[in-house]
PyMOL Python script that loads the backbone (N, CA, C, O; Angstrom):
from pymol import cmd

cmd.read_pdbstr("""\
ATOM      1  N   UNK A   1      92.702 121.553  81.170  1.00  0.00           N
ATOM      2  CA  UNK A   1      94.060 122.053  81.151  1.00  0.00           C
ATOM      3  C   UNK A   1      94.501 122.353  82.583  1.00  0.00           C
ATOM      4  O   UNK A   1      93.768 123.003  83.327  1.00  0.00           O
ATOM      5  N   UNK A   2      95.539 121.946  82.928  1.00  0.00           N
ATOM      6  CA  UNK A   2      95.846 122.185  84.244  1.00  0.00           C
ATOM      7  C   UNK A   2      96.990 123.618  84.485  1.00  0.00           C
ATOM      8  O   UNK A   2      97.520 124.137  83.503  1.00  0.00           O
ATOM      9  N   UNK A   3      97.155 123.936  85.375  1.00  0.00           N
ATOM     10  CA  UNK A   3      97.787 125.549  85.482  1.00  0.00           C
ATOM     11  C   UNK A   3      98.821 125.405  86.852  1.00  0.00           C
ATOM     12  O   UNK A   3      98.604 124.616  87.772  1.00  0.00           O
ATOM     13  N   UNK A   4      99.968 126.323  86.783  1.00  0.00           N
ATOM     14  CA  UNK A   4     100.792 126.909  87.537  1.00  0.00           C
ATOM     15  C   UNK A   4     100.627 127.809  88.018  1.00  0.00           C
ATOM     16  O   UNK A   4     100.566 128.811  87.306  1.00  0.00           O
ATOM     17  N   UNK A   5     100.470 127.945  89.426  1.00  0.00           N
ATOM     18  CA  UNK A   5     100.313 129.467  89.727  1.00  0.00           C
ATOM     19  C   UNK A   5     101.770 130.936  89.642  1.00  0.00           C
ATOM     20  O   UNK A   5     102.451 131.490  90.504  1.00  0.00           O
ATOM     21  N   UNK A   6     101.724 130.988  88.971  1.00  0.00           N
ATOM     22  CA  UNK A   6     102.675 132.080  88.620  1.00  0.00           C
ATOM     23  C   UNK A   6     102.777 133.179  90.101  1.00  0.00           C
ATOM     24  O   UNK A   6     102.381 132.704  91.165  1.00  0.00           O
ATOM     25  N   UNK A   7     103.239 134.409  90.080  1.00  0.00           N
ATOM     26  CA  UNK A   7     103.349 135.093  90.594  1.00  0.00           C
ATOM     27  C   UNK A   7     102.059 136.183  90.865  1.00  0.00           C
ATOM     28  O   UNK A   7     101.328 136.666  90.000  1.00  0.00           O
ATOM     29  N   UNK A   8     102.013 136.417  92.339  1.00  0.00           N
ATOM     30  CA  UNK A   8     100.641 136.763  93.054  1.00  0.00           C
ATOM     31  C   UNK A   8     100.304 138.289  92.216  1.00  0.00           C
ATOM     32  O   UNK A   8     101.298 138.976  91.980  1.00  0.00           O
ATOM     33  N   UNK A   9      99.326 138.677  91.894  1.00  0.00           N
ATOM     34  CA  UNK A   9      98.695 139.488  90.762  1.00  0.00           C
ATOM     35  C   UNK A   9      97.706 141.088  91.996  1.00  0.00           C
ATOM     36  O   UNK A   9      97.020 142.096  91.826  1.00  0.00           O
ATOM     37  N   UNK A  10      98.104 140.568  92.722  1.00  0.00           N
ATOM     38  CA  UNK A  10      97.562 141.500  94.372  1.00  0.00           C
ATOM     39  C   UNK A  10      97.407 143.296  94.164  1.00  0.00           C
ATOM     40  O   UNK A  10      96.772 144.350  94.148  1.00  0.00           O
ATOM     41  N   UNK A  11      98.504 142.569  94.045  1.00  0.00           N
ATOM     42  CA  UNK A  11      98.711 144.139  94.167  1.00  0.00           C
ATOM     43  C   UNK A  11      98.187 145.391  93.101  1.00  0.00           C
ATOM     44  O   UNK A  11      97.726 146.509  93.330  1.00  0.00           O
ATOM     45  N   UNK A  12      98.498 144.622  91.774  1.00  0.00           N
ATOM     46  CA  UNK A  12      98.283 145.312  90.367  1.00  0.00           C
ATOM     47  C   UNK A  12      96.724 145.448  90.433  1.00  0.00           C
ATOM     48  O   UNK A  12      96.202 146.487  90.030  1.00  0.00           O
ATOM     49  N   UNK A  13      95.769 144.144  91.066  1.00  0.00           N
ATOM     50  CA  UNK A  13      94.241 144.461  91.198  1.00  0.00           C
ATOM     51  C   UNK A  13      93.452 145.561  92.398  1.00  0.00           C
ATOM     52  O   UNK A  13      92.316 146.031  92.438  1.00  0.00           O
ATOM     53  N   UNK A  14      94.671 145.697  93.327  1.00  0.00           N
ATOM     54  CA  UNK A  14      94.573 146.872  93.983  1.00  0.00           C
ATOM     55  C   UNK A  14      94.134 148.093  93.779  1.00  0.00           C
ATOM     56  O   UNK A  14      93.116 148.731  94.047  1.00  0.00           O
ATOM     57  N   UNK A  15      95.727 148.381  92.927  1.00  0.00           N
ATOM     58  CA  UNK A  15      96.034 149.575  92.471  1.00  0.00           C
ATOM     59  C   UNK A  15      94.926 150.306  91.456  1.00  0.00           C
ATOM     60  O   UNK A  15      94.376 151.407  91.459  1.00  0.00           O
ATOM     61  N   UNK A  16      94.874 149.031  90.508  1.00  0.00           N
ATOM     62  CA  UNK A  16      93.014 149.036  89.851  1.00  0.00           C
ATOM     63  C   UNK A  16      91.669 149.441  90.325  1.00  0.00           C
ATOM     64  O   UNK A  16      90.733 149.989  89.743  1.00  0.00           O
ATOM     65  N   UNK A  17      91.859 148.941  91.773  1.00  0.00           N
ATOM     66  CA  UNK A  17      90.478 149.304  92.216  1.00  0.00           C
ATOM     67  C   UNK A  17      90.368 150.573  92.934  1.00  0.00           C
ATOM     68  O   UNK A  17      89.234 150.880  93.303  1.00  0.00           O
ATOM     69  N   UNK A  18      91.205 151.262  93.167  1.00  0.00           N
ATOM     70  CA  UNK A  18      91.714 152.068  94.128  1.00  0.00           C
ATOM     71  C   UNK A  18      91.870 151.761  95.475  1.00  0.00           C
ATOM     72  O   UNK A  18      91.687 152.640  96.317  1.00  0.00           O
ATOM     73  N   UNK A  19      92.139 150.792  95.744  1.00  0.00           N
ATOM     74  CA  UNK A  19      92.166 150.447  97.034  1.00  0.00           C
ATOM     75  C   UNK A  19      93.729 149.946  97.921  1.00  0.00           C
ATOM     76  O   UNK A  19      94.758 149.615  97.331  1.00  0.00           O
ATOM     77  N   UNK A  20      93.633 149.979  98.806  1.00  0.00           N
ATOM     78  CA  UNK A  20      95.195 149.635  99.609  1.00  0.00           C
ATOM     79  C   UNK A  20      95.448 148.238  99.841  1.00  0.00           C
ATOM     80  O   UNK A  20      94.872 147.456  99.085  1.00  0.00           O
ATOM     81  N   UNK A  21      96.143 147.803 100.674  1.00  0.00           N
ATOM     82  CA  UNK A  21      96.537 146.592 101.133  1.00  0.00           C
ATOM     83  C   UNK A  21      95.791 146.829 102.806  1.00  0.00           C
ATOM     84  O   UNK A  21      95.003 146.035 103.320  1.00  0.00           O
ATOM     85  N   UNK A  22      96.062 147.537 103.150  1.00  0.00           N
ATOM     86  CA  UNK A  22      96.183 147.995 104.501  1.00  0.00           C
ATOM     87  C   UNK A  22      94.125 148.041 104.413  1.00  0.00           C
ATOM     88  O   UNK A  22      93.464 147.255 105.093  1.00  0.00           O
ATOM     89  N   UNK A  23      93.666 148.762 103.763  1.00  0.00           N
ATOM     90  CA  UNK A  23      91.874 148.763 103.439  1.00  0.00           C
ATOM     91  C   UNK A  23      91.440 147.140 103.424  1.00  0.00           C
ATOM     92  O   UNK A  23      90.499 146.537 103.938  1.00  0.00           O
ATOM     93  N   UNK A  24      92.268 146.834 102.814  1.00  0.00           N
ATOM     94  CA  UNK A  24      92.018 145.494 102.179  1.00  0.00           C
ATOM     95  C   UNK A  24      91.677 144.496 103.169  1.00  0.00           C
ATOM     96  O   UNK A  24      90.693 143.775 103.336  1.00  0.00           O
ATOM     97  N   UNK A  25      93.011 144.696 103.910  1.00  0.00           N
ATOM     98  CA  UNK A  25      93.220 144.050 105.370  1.00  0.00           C
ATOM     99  C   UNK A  25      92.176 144.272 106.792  1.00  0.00           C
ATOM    100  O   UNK A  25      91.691 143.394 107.505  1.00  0.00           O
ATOM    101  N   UNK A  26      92.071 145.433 106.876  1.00  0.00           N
ATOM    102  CA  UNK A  26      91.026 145.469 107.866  1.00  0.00           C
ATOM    103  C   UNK A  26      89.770 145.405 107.108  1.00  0.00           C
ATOM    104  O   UNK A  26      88.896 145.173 107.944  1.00  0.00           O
ATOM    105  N   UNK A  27      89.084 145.524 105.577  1.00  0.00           N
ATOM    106  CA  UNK A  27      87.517 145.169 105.200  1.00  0.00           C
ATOM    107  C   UNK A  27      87.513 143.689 105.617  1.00  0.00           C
ATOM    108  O   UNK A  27      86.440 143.092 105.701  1.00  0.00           O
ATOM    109  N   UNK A  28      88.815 143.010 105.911  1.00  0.00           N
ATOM    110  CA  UNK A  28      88.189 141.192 105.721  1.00  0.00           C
ATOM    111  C   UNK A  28      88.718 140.831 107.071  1.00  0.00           C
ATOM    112  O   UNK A  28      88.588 139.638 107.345  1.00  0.00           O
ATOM    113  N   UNK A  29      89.495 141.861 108.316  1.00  0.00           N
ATOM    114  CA  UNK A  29      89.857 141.596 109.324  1.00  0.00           C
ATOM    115  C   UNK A  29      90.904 140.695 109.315  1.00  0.00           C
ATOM    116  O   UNK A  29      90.586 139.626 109.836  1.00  0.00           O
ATOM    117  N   UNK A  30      91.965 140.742 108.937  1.00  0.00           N
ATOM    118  CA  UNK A  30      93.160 140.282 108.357  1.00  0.00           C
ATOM    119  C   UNK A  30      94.775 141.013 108.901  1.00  0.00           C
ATOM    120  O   UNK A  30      94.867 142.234 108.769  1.00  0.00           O
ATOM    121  N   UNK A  31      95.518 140.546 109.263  1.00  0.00           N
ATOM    122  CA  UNK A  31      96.537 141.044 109.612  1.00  0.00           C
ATOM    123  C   UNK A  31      97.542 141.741 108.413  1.00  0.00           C
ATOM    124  O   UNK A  31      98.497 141.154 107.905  1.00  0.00           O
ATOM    125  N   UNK A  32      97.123 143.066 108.097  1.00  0.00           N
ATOM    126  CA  UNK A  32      98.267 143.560 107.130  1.00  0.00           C
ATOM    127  C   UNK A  32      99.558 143.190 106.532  1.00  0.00           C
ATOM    128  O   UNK A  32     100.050 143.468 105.438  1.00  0.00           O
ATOM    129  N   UNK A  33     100.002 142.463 107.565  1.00  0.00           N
ATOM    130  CA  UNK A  33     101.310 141.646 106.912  1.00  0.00           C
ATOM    131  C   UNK A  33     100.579 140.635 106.244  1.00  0.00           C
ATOM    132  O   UNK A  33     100.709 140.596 105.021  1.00  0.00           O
ATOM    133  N   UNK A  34     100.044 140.040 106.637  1.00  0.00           N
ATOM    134  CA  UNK A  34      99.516 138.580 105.866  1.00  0.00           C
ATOM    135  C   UNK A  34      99.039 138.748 104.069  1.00  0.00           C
ATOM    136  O   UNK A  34      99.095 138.022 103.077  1.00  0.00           O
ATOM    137  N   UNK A  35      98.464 140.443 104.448  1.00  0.00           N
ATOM    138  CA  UNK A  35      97.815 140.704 102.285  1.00  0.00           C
ATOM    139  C   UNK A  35      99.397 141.066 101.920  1.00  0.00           C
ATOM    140  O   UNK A  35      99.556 141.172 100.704  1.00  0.00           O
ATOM    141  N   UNK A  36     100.599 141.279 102.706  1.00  0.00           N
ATOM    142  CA  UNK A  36     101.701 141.734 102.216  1.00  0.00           C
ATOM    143  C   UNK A  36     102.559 140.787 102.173  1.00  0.00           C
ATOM    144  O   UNK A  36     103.702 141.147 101.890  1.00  0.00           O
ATOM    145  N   UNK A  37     102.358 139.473 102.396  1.00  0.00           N
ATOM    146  CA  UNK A  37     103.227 138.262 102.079  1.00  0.00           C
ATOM    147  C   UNK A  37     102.348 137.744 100.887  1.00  0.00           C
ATOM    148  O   UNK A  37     102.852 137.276  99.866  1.00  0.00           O
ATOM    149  N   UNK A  38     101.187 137.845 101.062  1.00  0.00           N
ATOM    150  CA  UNK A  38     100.544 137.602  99.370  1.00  0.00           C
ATOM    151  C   UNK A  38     101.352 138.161  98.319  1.00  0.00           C
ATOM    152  O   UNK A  38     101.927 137.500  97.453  1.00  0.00           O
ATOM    153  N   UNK A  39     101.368 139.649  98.462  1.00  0.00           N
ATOM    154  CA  UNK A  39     101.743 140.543  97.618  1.00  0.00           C
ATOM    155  C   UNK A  39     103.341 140.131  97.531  1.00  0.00           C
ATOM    156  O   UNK A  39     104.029 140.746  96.716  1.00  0.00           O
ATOM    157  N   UNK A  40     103.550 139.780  97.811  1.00  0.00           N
ATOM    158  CA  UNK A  40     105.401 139.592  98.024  1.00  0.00           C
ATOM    159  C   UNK A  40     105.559 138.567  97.555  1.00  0.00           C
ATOM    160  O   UNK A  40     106.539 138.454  96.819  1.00  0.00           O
ATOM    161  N   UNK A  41     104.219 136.762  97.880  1.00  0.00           N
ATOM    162  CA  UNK A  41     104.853 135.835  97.368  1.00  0.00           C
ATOM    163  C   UNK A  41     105.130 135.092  98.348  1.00  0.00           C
ATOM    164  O   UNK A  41     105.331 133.880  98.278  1.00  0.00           O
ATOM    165  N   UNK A  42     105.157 135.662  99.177  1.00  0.00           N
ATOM    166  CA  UNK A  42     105.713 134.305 100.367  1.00  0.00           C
ATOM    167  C   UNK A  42     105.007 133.438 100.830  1.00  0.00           C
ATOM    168  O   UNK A  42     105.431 132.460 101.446  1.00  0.00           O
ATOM    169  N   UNK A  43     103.517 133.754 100.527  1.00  0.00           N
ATOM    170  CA  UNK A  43     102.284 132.538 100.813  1.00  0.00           C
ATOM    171  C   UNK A  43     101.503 132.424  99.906  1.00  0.00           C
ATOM    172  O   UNK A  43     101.327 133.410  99.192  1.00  0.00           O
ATOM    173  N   UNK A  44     100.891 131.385  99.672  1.00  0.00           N
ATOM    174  CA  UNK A  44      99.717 131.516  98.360  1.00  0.00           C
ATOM    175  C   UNK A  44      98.449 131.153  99.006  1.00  0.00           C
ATOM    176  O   UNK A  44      98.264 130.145  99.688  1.00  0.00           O
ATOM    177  N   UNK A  45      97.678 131.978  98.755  1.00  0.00           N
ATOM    178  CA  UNK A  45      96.266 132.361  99.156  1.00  0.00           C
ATOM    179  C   UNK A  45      95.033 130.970  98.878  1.00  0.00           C
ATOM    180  O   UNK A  45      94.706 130.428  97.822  1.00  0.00           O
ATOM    181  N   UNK A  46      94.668 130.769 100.004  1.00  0.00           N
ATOM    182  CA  UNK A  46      93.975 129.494 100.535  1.00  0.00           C
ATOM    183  C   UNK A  46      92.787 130.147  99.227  1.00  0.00           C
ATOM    184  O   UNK A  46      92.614 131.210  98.631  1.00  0.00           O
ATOM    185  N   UNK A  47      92.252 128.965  99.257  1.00  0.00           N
ATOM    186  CA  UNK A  47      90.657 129.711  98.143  1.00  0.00           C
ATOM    187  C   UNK A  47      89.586 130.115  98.558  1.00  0.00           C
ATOM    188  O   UNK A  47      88.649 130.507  97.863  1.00  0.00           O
ATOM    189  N   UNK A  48      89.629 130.061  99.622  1.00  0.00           N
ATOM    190  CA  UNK A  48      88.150 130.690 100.280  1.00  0.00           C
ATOM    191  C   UNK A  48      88.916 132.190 100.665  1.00  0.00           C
ATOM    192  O   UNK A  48      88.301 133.203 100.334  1.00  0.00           O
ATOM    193  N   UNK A  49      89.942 132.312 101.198  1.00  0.00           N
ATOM    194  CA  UNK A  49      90.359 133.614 101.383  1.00  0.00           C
ATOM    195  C   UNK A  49      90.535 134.735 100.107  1.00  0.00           C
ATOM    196  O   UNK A  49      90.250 135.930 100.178  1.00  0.00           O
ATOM    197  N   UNK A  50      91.147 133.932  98.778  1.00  0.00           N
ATOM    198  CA  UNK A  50      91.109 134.143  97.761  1.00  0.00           C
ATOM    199  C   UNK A  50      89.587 134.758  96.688  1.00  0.00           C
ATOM    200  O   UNK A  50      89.642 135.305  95.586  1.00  0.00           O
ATOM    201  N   UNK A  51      88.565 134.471  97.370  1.00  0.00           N
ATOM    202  CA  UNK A  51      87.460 134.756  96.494  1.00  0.00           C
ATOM    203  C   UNK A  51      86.959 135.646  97.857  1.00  0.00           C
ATOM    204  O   UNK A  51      86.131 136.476  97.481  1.00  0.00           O
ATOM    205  N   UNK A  52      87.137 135.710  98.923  1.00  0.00           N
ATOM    206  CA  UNK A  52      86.859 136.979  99.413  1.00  0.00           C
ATOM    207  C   UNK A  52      87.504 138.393  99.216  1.00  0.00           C
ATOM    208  O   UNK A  52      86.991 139.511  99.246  1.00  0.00           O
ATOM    209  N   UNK A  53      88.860 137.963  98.995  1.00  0.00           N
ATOM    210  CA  UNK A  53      89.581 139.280  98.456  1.00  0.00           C
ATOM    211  C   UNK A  53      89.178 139.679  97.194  1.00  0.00           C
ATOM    212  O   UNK A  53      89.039 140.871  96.916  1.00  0.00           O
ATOM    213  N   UNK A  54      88.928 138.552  96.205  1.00  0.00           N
ATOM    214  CA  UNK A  54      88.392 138.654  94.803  1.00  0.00           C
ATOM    215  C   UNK A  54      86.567 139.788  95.088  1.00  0.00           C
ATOM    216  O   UNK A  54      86.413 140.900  94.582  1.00  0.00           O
ATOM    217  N   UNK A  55      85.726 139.233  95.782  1.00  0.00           N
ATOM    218  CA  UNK A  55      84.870 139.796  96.159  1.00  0.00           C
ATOM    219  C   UNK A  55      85.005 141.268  96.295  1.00  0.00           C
ATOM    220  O   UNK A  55      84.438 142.160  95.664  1.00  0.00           O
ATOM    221  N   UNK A  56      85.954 141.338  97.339  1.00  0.00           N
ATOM    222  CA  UNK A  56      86.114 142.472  98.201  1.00  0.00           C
ATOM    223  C   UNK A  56      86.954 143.809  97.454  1.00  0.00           C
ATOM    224  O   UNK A  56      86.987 144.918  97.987  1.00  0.00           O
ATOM    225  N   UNK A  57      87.625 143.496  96.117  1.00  0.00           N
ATOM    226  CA  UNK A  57      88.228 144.624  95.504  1.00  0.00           C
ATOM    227  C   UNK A  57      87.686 144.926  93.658  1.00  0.00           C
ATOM    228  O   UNK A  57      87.977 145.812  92.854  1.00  0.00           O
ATOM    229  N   UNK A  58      86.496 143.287  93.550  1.00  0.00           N
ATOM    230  CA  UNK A  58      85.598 143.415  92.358  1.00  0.00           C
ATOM    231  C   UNK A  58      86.596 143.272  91.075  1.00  0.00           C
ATOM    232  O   UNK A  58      86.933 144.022  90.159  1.00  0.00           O
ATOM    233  N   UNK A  59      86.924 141.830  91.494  1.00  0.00           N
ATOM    234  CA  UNK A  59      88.003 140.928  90.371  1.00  0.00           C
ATOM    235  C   UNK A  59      87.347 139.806  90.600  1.00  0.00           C
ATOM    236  O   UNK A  59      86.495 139.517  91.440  1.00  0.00           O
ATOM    237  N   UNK A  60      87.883 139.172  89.695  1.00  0.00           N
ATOM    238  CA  UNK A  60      87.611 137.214  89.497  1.00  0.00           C
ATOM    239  C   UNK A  60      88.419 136.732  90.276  1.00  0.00           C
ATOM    240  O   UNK A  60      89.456 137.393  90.218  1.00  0.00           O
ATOM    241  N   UNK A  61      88.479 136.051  90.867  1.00  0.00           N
ATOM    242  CA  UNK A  61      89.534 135.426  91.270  1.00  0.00           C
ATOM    243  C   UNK A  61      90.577 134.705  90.619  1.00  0.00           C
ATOM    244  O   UNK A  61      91.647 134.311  91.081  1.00  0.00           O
ATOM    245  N   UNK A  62      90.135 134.603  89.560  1.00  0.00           N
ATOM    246  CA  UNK A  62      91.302 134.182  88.461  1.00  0.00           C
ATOM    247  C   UNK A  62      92.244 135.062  88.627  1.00  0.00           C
ATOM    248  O   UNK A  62      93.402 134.645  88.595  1.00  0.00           O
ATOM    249  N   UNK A  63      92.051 136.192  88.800  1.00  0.00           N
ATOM    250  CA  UNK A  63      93.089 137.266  88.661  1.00  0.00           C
ATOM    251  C   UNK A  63      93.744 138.166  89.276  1.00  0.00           C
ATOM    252  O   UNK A  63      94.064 139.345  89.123  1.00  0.00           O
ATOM    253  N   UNK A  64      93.894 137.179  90.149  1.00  0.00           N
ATOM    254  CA  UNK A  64      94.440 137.389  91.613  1.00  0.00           C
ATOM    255  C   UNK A  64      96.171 136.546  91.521  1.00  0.00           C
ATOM    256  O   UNK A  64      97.133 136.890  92.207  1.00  0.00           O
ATOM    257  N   UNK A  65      96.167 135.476  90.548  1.00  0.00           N
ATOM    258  CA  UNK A  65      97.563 135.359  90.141  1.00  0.00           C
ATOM    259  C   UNK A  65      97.636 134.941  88.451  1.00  0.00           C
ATOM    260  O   UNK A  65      96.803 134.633  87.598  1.00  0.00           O
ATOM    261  N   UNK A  66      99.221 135.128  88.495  1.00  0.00           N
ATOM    262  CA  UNK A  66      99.152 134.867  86.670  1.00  0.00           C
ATOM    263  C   UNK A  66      98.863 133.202  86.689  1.00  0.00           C
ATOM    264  O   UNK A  66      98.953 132.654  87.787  1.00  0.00           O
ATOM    265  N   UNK A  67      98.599 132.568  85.782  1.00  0.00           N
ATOM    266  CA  UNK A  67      98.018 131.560  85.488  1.00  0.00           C
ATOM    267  C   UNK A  67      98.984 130.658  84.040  1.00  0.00           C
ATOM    268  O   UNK A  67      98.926 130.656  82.811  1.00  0.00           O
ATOM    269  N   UNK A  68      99.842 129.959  85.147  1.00  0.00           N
ATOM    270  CA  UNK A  68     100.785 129.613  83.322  1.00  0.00           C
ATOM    271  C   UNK A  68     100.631 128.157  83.108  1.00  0.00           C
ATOM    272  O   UNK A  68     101.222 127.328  83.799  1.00  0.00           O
ATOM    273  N   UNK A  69      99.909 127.889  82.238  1.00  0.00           N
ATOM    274  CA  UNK A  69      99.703 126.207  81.377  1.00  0.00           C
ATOM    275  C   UNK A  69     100.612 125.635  81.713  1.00  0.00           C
ATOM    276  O   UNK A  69     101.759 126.009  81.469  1.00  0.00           O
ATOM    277  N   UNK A  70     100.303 124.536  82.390  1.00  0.00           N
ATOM    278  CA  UNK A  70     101.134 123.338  82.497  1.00  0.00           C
ATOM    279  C   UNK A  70     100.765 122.230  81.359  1.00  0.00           C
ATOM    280  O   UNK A  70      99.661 121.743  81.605  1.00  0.00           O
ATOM    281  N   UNK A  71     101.260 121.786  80.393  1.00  0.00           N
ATOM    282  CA  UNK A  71     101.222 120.690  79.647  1.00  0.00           C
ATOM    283  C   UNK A  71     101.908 119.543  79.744  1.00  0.00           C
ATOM    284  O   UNK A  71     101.715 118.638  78.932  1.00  0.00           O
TER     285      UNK A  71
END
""", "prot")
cmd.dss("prot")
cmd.show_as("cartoon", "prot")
cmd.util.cbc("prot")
cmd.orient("prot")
């Protein structure tokens, strides 16, 4: 089944973990704006960067955005 990436899921797995954007950003050495254009949407997250953030806040990486069926 192939998929759409819907809208970036960042933030909500954050807020989950207790953790910030700004934490987020300096645990992976990352420019704070950059986890905040994730969070906003304005870039979509390469996959290796994607499963380190997934790593780094103890999510799947699946769920890092919504995921909508393309048929």
């Amino acid at each position: 089944m192939k998929f759409e990436l819907g809208r970036c899921l960042l933030n909500e797995r954050l807020v989950e973990s207790g953790k910030s954007a700004e934490w987020l950003a300096k645990d992976l050495l990352f420019k704070p704006e950059r986890v905040y254009d994730f969070i906003e949407n304005k870039r979509v997250m390469p996959l290796k960067m994607a499963i380190s953030i997934a790593d780094s806040i103890g999510c799947d990486v699946r769920d890092l955005y919504e995921l909508i069926p393309n048929e």
